[in-house]
C-alpha positions, 0 to 999 in steps of 0.5 A, spaced: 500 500 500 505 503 501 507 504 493 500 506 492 500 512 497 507 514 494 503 514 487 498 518 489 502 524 493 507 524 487 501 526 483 497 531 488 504 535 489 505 536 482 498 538 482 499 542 488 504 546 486 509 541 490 505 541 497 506 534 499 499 531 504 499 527 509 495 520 508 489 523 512 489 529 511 482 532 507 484 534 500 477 538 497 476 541 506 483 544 505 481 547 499 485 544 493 479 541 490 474 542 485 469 538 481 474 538 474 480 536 479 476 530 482 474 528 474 482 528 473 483 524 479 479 518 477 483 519 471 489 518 474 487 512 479 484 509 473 490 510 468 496 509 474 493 502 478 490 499 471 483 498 475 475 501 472 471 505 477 464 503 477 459 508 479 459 505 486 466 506 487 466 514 486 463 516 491 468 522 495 469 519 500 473 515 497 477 520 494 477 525 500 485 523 502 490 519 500 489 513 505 482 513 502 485 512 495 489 508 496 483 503 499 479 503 494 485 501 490 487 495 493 479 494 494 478 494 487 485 490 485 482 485 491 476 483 486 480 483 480 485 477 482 477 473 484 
């Protein structure tokens, strides 16, 4: 899971002008997101883990903080190996 958080907070710097985030901290209650960056961040977590997001899955819980992303990753790669 390690290299997932690792993932996803290299590309949340980048899009933050290079603010790294703890694993908790609430990426839209900072401030730093709005509806178009959390399209392009489905984006991303589809394209970087090779998974599909199912309507289900893109609730903003799931998107709020890097811990949470990278549950849902590891969720969704969990069902794919079934």
């Amino acid at each position: 899971m390690d290299t997932i958080k690792s993932s996803l907070n290299e590309f949340l710097t980048h899009a933050y002008g290079d603010r790294s985030l703890g694993d908790d901290e609430d990426i839209f209650a900072l401030g730093f997101g709005n509806s178009l960056f959390a399209m392009q961040l489905v984006e991303f977590v589809e394209r970087e883990f090779d998974i599909l997001l199912e309507d289900e899955d893109l609730d903003m819980e799931h998107f709020t903080t890097i811990a949470a992303m990278a549950r849902l990753v590891e969720r969704k790669r969990a069902l794919s190996r079934r």
